[in-house]
N, C-alpha and C positions, 0 to 999 in steps of 0.2 A: 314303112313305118308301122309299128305295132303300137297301140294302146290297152295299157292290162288296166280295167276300171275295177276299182276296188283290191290293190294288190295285195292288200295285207301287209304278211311280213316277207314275200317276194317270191314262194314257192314256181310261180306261173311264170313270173318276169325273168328269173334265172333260166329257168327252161328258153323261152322264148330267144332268150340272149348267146344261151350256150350252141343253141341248135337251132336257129334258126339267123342268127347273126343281124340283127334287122339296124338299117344305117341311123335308125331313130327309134327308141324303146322311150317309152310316155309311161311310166306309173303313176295312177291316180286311186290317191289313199289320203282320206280325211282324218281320221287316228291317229294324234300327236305322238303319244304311246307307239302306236305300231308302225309311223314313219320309222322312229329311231331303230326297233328292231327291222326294219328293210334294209337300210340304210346302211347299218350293220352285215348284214345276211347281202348283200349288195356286192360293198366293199370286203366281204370274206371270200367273194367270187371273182376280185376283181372286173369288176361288169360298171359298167359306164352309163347312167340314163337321162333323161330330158328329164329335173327335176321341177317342171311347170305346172305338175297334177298334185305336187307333195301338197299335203296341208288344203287340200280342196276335193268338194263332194261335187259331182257329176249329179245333173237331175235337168228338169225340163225347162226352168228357168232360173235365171241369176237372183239372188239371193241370201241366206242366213238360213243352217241347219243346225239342231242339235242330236250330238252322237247319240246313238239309243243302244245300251248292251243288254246284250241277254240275257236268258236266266242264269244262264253260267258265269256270267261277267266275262267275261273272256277276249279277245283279240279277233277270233273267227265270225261269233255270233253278232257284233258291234253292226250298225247303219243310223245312217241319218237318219231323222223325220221329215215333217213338214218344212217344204221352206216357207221364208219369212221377208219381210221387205226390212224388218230390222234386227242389229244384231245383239243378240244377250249375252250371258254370262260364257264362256263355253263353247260360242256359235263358232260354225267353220262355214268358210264361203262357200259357195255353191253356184257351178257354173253350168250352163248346156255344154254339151261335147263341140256342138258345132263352134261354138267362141274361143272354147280354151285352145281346138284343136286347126286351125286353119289349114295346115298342109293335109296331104292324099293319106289317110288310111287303109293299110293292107289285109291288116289283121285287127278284130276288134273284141276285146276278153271283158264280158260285162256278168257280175259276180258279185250281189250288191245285196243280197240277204233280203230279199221279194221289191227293192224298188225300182225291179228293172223297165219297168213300162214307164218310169218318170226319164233315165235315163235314154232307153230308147228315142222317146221324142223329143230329147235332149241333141240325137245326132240325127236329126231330121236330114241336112245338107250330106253326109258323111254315110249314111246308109243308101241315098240314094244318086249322087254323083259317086261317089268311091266306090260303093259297091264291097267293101272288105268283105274278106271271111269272118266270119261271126263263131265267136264261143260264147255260149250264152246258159248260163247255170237258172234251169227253172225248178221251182217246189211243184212239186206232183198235182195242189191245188190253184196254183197258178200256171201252170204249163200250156194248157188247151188255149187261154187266151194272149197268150204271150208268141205261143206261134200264131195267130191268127193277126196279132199287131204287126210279126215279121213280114208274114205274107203279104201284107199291104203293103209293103217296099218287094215285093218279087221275091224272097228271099224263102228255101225250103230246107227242111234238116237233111245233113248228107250223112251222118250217125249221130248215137247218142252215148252216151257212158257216166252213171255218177252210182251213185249210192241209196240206202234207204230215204225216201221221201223227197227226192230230187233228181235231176238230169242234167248233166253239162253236154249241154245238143252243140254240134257242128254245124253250122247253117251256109248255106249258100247262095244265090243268087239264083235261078232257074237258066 
């Protein structure tokens, strides 16, 4: 089973799907907006997915989030904030990985615009019985402490690959 967290508008997930055939593909994309365009981009691949992450933000406890977009307004730059024990205008629910996600993950694609330390401890159970391979997109000022949170579940980068001012690390289990 693969879980692509924060899939956007499905770049990761189609890949995942096309090439690596996984019997359970989980995208989790809080962006009502950028559901539709997945969904789309989805069904233009004919590709098949667990839609139990649509319309919900991963983070470290259950809750109420509101989307927060960039300076560009855009699809890409979008994340949640703070959660909240209630919901406002806008809010989208917000689940730990370990709740939404019960079965064994293989593959784990966390991709969340710097809220990846809330998710992280969001798959407390799922990092450390499953053990998956981890893709994990850090910003260059969050990096250092984001592999040191890995670590703490045994986990070491096996490459890295992204662009200006970030890194999408491969991580592994030692």
């Amino acid at each position: 089973m693969i879980v692509d967290v924060r899939a956007n508008v499905g770049n990761h997930a189609i890949f995942f799907a096309k090439m690596l055939a996984p019997k359970i593909l989980i995208p989790v994309e809080p962006a009502s907006d950028t559901v539709e365009a997945l969904r789309k981009n989805l069904a233009l691949n004919a590709i098949s997915v667990d839609e139990r992450g649509l319309g919900m933000a991963a983070g470290s406890r259950a809750g109420w989030s509101m989307i927060e977009r960039g300076a560009l307004q855009d699809l890409v730059e979008a994340r949640t904030g703070s959660v909240t024990d209630h919901p406002g205008p806008g809010a989208v629910r917000c689940v730990p990985l370990d709740d939404l996600v019960p079965e064994r993950v293989d593959l784990l694609k966390i991709d969340v615009e710097g809220g990846e330390t809330d998710v992280i401890r969001g798959a407390n159970r799922i990092l450390r019985e499953d053990k998956p391979l981890v893709i994990l997109e850090a910003h260059d000022s969050k990096r250092s402490g984001l592999l040191a949170q890995m670590a703490a579940f045994g986990y070491e980068p096996l490459m890295a690959f992204g662009g200006i001012g970030y890194q999408n690390i491969l991580m592994r289990i030692r």
